[in-house]
N, C-alpha and C positions, 0 to 999 in steps of 0.2 A: 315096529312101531305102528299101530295104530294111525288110523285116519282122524282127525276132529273132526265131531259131528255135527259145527255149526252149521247152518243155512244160508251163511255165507262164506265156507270154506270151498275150497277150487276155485280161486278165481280167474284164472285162467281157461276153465272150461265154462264159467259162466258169461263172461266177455266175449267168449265165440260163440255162446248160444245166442247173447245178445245182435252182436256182427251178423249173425246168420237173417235175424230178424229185422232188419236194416237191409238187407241184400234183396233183391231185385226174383232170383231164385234160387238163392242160396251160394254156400261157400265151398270149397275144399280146402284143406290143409293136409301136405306132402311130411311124411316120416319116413325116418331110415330103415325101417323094418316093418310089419305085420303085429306083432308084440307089440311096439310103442302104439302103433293106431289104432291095435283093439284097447290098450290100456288108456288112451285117451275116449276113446267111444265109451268107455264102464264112467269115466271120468262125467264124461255129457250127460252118460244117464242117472251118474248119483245125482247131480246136481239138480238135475229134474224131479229125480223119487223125494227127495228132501224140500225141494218147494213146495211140491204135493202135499205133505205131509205137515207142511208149517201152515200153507192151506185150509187145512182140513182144521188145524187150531185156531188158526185167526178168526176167520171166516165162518157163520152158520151155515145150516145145509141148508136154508132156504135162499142164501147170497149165489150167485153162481159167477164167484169165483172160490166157491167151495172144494170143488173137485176138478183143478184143473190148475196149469200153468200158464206162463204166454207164451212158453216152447211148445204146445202141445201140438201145432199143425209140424213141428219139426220133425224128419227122419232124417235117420246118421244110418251112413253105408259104409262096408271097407270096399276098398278098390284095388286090389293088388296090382302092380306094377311091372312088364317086364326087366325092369332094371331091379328088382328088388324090396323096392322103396313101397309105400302101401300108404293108400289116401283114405280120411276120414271128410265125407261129402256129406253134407249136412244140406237137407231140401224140404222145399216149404212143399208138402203134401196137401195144397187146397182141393186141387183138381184131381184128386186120384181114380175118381171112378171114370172118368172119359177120355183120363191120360192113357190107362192101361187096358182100354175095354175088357173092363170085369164081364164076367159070363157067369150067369149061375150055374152050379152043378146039382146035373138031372142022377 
């Protein structure tokens, strides 16, 4: 079966993109396997490429909220676990250049 392609279908991965945004630096959520947390992570990012794209309809490209979500400072990680179990860690990427001192490559 097929997924429906509404803009408001997953709602459950959009209430945690929401949650995430509301969060101080973000969230995890704990699954019983690798499998369910990357199929929840494809979940976060349909829900994203489909706002994007409702976006893109609403919105002129002179609007800037044209090309973009309000998850967009969001990143989703997995975390594998040694008991098994494997986290979907969703973090507000504001500070990424000073977090991880980028270096350019010479």
């Amino acid at each position: 079966m097929s997924q429906p392609l509404s803009a408001n279908a997953l709602p459950d991965a959009r209430a945690f993109l929401n949650r995430v945004l509301k969060a101080k630096k973000g969230l995890k959520i704990t699954f019983p396997s690798f499998e369910k947390a990357f199929a929840f992570r494809m979940r976060c990012y349909t829900v994203k490429s489909r706002e994007l794209a409702r976006n893109k309809k609403v919105y002129s490209e002179k609007d800037p909220d044209y090309n973009q979500t309000i998850w967009d400072e969001i990143s989703l990680y997995l975390e594998k676990q040694s008991d098994g179990t494997c986290k979907v860690s969703a973090r507000h990427d504001e500070n990424i250049a000073g977090a991880l001192g980028i270096e350019e490559i010479e």
